[in-house]
N, C-alpha and C positions, 0 to 999 in steps of 0.2 A: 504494500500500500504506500502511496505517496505520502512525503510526511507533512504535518499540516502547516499551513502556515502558523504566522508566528504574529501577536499582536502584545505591548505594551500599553495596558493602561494608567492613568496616573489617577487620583481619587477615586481609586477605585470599590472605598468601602461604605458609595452612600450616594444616590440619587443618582444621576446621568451615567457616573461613571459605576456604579453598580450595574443598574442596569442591562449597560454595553457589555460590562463583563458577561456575565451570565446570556445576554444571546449573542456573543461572540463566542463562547463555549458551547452551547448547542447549534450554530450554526458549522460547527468542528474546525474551530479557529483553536489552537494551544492561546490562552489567554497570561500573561502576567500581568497581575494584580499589583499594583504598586500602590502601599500607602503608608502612612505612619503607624499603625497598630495592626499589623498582619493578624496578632493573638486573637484580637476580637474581629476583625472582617474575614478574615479565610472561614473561618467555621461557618460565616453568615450564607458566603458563596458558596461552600458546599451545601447547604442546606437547599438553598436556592438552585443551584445546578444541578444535583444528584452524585455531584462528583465524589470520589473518595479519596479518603485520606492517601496519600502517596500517589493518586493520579497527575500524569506528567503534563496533562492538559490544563493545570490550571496550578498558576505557580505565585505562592504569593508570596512578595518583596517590599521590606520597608522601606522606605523612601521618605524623607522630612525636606521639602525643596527648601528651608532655610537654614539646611545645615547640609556645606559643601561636602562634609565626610560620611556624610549619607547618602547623598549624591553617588558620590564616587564608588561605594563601597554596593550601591544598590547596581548601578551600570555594570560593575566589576559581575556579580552574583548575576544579572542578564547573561550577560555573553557565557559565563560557566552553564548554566541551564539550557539555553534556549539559543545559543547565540547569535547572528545578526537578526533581528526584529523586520519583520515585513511592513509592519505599520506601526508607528509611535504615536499614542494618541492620548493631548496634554486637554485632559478635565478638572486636573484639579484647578481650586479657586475658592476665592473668599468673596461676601458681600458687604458692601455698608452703606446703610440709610443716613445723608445728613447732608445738608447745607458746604460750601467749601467752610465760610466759615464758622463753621460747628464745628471740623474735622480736623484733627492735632496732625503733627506730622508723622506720628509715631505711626497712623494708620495708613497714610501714604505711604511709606516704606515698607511696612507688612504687604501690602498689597501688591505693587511693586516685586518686592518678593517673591512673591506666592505665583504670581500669575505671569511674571516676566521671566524675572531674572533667574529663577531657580530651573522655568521650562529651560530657559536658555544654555543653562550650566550642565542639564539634563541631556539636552539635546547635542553639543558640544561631547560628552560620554560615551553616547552613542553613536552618532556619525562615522566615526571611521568606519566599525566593522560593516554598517550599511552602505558605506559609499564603495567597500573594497565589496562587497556583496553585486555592486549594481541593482540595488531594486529598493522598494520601502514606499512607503509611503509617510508624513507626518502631518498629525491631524489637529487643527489647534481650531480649540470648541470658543467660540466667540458667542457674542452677542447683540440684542438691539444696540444695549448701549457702546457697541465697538461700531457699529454704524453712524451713529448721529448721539454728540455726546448727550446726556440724561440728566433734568434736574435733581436733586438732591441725590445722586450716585456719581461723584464727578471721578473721585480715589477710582473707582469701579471701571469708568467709562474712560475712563484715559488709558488703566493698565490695560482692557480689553482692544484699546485703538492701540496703542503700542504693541501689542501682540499681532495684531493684523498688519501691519506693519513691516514687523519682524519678518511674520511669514512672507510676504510679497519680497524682500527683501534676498531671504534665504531661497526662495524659490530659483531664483535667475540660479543663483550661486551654485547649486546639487542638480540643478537640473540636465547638465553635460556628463554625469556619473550614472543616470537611468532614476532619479530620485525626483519625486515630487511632493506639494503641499498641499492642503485642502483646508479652507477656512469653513468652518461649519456656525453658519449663524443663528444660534438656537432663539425658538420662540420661546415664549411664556411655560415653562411644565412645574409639574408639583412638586419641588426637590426642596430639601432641607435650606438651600443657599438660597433663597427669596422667601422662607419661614423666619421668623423670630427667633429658632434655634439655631440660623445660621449664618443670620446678619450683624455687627456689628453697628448697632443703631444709637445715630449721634443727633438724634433730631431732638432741637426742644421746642413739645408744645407748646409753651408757654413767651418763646422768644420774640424777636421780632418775624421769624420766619413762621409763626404759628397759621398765618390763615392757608399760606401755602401748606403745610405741613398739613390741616385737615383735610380741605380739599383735596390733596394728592394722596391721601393714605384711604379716606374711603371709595376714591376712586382703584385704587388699588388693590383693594379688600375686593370689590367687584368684579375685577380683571382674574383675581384669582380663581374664582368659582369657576371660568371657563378654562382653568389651566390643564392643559394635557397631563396624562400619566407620563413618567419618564421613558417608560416601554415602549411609548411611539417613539420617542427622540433615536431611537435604535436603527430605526430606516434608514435616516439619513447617515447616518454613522456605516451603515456596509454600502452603503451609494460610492461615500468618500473614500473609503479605505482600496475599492475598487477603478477611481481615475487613474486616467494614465495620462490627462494634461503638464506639464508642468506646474500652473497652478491654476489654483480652481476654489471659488466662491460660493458658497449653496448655504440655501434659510432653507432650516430645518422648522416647518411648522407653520401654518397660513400666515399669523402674524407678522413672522421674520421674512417671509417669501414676499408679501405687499411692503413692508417696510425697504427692504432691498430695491424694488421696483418704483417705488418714488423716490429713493435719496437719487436713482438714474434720471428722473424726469423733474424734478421740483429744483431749486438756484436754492441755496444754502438759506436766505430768508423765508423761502418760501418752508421749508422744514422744519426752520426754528415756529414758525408761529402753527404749525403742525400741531405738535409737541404740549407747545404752550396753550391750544385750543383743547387738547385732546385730556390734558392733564388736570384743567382748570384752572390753569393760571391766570391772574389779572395781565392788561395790557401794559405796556412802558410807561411808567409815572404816576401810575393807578395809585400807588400806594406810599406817595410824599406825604410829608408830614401828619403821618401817623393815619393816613387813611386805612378804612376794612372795608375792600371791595366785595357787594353780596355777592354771592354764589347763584347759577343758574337757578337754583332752591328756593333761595331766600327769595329772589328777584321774583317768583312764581306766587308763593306766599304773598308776597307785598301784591301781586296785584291781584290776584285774587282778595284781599282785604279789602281792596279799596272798588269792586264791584258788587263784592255780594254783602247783602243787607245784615247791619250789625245782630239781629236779632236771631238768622240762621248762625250767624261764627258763634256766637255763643251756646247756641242749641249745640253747634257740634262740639264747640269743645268742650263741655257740659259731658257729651256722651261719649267722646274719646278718655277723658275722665276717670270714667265708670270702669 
């Protein structure tokens, strides 16, 4: 039998990159698992796979991208296992909710970390034995916000456009070796890292960024409901791992797929007020000294108050009341 290929996951013990693991292992991919607690993720993916203990199909590998000797030490333990990797595919990542200045710099540089510099230190690891391979693929999971930067996710929406970036960058570079990239631009799914377990949230309600901060958080709350399982985000993931472009671009999920397709057609102004329409945000200047612009809401409220006869608002709210 042919032997299978070979895929590196990175976050691999929780949402997207869970996941992928587990149907890159039943689609009879050898998967390595890469994360910081193998002790408690591997056991999940075998749970999850069916795989057994000492199956060579599924190989799991610490990995801490903030720390170079784990790095090293995790690359090193790749190539012993498995060695040159067919597809590399960078999931891990961190989130944070807050204003820029809400945001210390402490969490700029975690993030940074996390989602640049460490794929980067990571990928630098592995490179040789793929480039002396000729083949591979590397898959770096992006975002709306690596599209068009996000209000209050800016930490977020820069590392995500610096990784895009990155990739377009490296693409030219490997692509004369038989090596290419695939930026996968994921929509909205239901993973830990856009939960309150997964976010670093630096928002204050109470600040001056508070009217923004409700309006975009129940807007958000709303967005959520229609969020994908991460089980879909999987299609896209053997789409990419499958190009053989040099490089290559794809929104994983209606969202990301329409988002991609107007930043092509819309002039940077026209996005921004996108964005700012779609979020609820007030227009330029709305909110000088010390203005609270109403909400679509309030603004409905108020006129409805001021058509319908005092004598029914009272009956209803009387019976809302009750």
């Amino acid at each position: 039998m042919a032997e299978p290929r070979t895929a590196v996951i990175t976050g691999a013990s929780r949402g997207l990159g869970f996941a992928s693991t587990v149907r890159l292992y039943r689609e009879g991919w050898r998967v390595v698992a890469a994360m910081r607690t193998p002790d408690r993720g591997l056991p999940l993916l075998r749970e999850a796979t069916g795989a057994e203990e000492g199956d060579d199909r599924l190989i799991g590998v610490q990995l801490d991208l903030l720390d170079p000797a784990s790095i090293a030490a995790a690359a090193k333990a790749i190539g012993e296992a498995a060695g040159a990797p067919d597809g590399l595919v960078h999931n891990a990542g961190i989130s944070a909710a807050g204003m820029v200045e809400e945001t210390d710099m402490a969490l700029w540089q975690s993030m940074f970390a996390t989602s640049v510099l460490g794929p980067v230190a990571f990928t630098q690891a592995l490179l040789p034995s793929m480039r002396a391979a000729g083949r591979g693929r590397i898959v770096l999971v992006s975002s709306a916000a690596g599209v068009r930067g996000q209000p209050a996710t800016a930490p977020y929406s820069a590392a995500k456009g610096a990784l895009e970036r990155w990739g377009e960058s490296m693409a030219c570079e490997i692509a004369p070796f038989g090596l290419g990239v695939t930026v996968l631009v994921a929509g909205t799914y239901d993973t830990e890292i856009i939960t309150d377990a997964g976010t670093t949230d630096n928002r204050d309600f109470g600040g001056p960024y508070a009217r923004l901060h409700h309006t975009m958080n129940s807007r958000g709350r709303f967005a959520m409901k229609l969020a994908r399982p991460p089980e879909r985000f999987t299609d896209g993931l053997l789409k990419a791992l499958d190009d053989h472009a040099p490089f290559r671009r794809r929104g994983v999920g209606p969202d990301a797929s329409m988002l991609l397709a107007a930043n092509r057609i819309l002039p940077a102004s026209g996005m921004h007020h996108v964005s700012r329409i779609v979020l609820g945000i007030p227009r330029q200047g709305s909110m000088r000294d010390g203005a609270w612009p109403l909400t679509t809401g309030q603004k409905a409220m108020v006129f409805v108050a001021r058509i319908v006869p005092q004598p029914i608002l009272q009956r209803l709210a009387a019976r809302k009341a009750k």
